[in-house]
C-alpha positions, 0 to 999 in steps of 0.5 A: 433740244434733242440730238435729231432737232440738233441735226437742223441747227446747221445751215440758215437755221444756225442762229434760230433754233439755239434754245435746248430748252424748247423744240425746233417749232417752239425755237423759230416761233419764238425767235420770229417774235423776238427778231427785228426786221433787219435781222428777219430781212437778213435771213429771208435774203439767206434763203428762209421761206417762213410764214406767220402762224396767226390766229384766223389767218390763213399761213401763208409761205413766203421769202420776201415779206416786206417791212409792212407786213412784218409790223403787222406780225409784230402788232399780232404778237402783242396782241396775242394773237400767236398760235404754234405752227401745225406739223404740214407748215414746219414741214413746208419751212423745213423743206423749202429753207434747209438742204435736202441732206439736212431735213433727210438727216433729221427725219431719217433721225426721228423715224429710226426711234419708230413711230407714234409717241416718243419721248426724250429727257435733256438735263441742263444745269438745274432744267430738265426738258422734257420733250414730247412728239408724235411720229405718224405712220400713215398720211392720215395718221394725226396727232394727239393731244393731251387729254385731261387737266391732270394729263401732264403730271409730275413728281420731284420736280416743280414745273416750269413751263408745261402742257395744258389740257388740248395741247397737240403733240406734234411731229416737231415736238413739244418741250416742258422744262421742270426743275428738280425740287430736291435730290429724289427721283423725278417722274413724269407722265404725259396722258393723250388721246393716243397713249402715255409717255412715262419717263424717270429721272433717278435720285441724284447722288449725295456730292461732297459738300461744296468747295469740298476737296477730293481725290478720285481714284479709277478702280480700272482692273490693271495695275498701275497709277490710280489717282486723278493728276492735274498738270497745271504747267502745261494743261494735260491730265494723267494718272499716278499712284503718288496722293502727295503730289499736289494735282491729285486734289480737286475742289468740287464746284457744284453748278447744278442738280447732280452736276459740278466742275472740278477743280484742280488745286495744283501748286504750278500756276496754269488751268485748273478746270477738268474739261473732257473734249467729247469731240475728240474722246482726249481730257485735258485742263482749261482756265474758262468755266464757259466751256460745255467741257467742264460740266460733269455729271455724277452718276452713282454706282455705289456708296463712294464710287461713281462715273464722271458723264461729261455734258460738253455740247459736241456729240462724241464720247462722255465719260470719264476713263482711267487707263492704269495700264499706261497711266492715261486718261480720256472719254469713252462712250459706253461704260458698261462695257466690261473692257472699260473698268476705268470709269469707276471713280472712287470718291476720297475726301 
């Protein structure tokens, strides 16, 4: 689910579109299969207006279907009678369930990346999603399909769930999810009726290997301490210029395709995991490895030397800085920008 469909996840839809591996319409199709009428009841009182998208049935909206008419959707899941929802039914949903601040908020999101057909690439652990959607410029504007048996093809990554010949690529989007075969380039190429989506995913860094310690030292362009410190005693993170003391040594956890946590090997007992708070732009250390926080992925600028890109789930600043002027660390959210030398680690094994 990209950052537009995240803009949805608020309000009534809070509990329904929580799959990043799948678009919005696929999120609600697959939870309506899934839920019980309890819960389905629940969010009808709650304000959802939905329908049921069944084969040579007309889709009709409502917010008050009873419990029979539920079975009778229940029965149509089984016997496979399901299809996806066209782009006018998730718009009637969208409008008619969420506020209008929310549903003005995600399409104003989708249409400021233009029209016709756009892509986005979401990296989560070992998946990679790749969503597809088709933004019309016109009333009369429809969507395309994929055209051919080899309309969706991929190299350096083993498809998991993909898209078939006459599949539609709907306002809503549609989501693949592949798996990276090895640490090569990824590329994937889609082919419609209304043009091509190309995206690549460069070959990931070679890590150390697991359980491998480390020091990572920031090349910022000030003088000062340098070193990665963790302070297990009360949680924080700094920089010094002093590779004895013992918060200077990380273990590397490999958790991913190019993404791991880092542990501090600090004497003082405390938290040990290196968690970069994207909501507020601060790094710190945290004993559960359930936090978005602690993910970081590797992205290598050189042989030895790298940025440290954070994948908590809160939108903000990513990655991972070093201030050798006042030895302080924190996230910013563009590395590229000349000012920002401290995001370039060096990797010290």
């Amino acid at each position: 689910m990209d950052e537009c469909d995240a803009i949805l996840r608020q309000g009534i839809f809070n509990e329904i579109f929580t799959d990043s591996r799948r678009s919005i319409s696929e999120n609600l199709l697959e939870w309506l299969k899934t839920t019980d009428f309890g819960t389905f009841q629940g969010k009808q009182g709650g304000g959802l207006k939905v329908g049921f998208p069944i084969k040579g049935v007309p889709f009709e909206l409502g917010g008050s279907f009873s419990e029979g008419e539920f079975k009778e959707w229940q029965r149509a899941v089984e016997e496979g009678r399901v299809r996806q929802f066209d782009d006018s039914e998730l718009k009637q949903i969208l409008s008619r369930s969420a506020s209008d601040t929310i549903v003005a908020a995600w399409s104003k999101c989708i249409r400021e990346r233009g029209f016709g057909l756009i892509s986005s690439i979401d990296v989560n652990d070992e998946d990679i999603v790749f969503t597809a959607r088709y933004v019309p410029n016109s009333e009369t504007d429809t969507s395309p399909t994929v055209e051919g048996k080899d309309g969706f093809h991929v190299t350096g990554a083993t498809i998991l769930r993909g898209f078939s010949d006459g599949d539609k690529i709907p306002f809503g989007g549609r989501s693949a999810i592949l798996r990276r075969t090895g640490r090569e380039q990824v590329t994937i190429v889609l082919t419609t009726t209304k043009g091509e989506l190309r995206e690549t995913l460069p070959q990931l860094p070679d890590l150390p290997p697991p359980e491998t310690v480390i020091r990572l030292e920031c090349l910022g362009d000030i003088s000062g301490p340098r070193l990665l410190d963790g302070r297990t005693g009360d949680g924080t993170v700094g920089l010094v210029d002093n590779p004895a003391f013992s918060g200077t040594r990380w273990k590397v956890h490999e958790i991913g395709a190019g993404v791991i946590q880092l542990e501090c090997l600090g004497d003082i007992p405390g938290p040990k995991l290196l968690d970069g708070r994207t909501g507020d732009g601060t790094v710190g250390l945290i004993a559960s490895t359930s936090f978005s926080g602690t993910k970081w992925k590797v992205n290598e600028l050189s042989s030895g030397v790298v940025q440290m890109e954070c994948l908590g789930d809160i939108p903000g600043p990513r990655f991972l800085d070093g201030r050798t002027g006042d030895g302080t660390v924190g996230l910013v959210d563009n590395p590229d920008n000349p000012g920002f030398s401290g995001t370039r680690w060096r990797i010290i094994s």
